[in-house]
N, C-alpha and C positions, 0 to 999 in steps of 0.2 A: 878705339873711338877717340882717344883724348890725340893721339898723333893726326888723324882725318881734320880731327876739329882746328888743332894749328894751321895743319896746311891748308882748309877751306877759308880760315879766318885770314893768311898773307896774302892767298889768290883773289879771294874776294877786297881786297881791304888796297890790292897791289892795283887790282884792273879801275876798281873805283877811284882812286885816285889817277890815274891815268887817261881814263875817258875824263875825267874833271879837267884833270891838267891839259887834257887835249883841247877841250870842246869849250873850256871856262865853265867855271859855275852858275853864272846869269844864264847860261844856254839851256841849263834845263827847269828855269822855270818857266818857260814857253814850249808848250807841247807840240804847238808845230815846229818849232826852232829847232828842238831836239832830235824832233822824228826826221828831220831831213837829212839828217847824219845817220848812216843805217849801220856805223858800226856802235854809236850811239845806245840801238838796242839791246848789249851787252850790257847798260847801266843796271837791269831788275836784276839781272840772273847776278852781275857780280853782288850789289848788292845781299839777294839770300844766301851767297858761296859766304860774305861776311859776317849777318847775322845769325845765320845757321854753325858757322865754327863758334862764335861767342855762346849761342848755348849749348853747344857740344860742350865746350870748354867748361862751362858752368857749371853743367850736370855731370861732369868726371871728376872735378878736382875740388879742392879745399882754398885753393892760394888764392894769389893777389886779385884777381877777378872775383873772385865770389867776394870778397870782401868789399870790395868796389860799389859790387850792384846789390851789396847787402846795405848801404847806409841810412840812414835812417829816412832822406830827403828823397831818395832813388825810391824806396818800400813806398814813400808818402806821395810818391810820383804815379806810383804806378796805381794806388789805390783809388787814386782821383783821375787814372788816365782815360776814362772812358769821359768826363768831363772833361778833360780837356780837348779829345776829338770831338766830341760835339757842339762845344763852344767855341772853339777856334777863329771860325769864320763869323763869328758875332762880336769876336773880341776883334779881330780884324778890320772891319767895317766900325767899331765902335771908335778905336784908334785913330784908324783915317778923318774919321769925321769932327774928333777932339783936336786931330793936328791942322785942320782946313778952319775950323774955330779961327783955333789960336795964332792962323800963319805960320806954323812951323814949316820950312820947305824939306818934303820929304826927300828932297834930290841930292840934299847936300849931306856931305858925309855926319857929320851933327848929327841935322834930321832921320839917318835914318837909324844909330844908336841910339838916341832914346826912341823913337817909334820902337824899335825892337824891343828896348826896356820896359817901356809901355801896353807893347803887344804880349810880352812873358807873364808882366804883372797882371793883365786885366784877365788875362786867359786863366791863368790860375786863380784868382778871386772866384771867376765866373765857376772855373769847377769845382774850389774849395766850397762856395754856398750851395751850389747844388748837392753833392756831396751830402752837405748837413741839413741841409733841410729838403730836400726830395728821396734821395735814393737810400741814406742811412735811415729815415723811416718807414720808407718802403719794404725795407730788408727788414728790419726787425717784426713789419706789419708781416709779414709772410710765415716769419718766423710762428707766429703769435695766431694766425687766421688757418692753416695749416699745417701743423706742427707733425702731425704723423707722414707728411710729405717732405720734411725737412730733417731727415736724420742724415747725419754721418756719418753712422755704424749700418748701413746697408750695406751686406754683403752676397753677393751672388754663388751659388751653393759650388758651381761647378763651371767648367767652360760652355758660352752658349754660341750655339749655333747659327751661324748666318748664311742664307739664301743668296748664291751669285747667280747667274747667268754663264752657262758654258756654251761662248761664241764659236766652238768649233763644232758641239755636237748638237746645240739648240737645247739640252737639257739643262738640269740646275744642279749648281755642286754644293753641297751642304760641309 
């Protein structure tokens, strides 16, 4: 697994860089731009061949990666990651609209370093508040309104059975 995971994380990490280097990086933020190039399409799959080796990688070994994606900032990243995909495109639009204020030109290399600055910092505010004041009390109300639905120590007594569909012989295979 941990040798798969290397070679998934070069091939993936090899190609994506090389449709990048091919195609430039501006080119796939337009999704028709991108898709006109059809070898282009090979951007999703190498991507998963990359991030699928990083968690092979992670869940085999001990070394420098795990300690990497173990820091304190990365843990605090990802606790808050679902705020930051949901807020993203608010912190986005909030951005643009603070830089059109102030005349910042977003075109110009300046401009677009702090807008990026801007966009990191607002984006994370947006999901650090939510965070503490919607979803950390959500979570604890759960905890607290049904408690007998919220154990850790459920255990399932045996292997359970699941119902497929056998497309060759029209019955179901348990």
């Amino acid at each position: 697994m941990r040798r798969l995971g290397r070679v998934a994380l070069l091939v993936g990490g090899a190609l994506t860089a090389g449709l990048v280097a091919r195609s430039g990086l501006g080119s796939f933020a337009v999704a028709t731009s991108w898709a006109a190039e059809p070898l282009n399409a090979l951007l999703l799959s190498s991507l998963a061949l990359f991030f699928g080796g990083i968690v092979a990688l992670t869940l085999t070994s001990s070394g420098a990666l795990v300690r990497v994606l173990s820091l304190s900032p990365l843990r605090w990243s990802g606790r808050i990651s679902y705020g930051l995909y949901l807020y993203d495109p608010f912190a986005i639009l909030a951005v643009s609209l603070v830089a059109q204020l102030v005349g910042l030109d977003e075109g110009s290399a300046f401009g677009r370093v702090v807008g990026a600055t801007a966009h990191l910092m607002v984006v994370y505010a947006f999901a650090l508040l939510s965070w503490r004041y919607i979803e950390e009390p959500l979570i604890r109300l759960k905890t607290r309104v049904a408690p007998e639905l919220w154990r850790a120590d459920v255990r399932v007594a045996g292997p359970v059975g699941v119902s497929v569909p056998n497309l060759d012989t029209g019955g179901v295979v348990v």
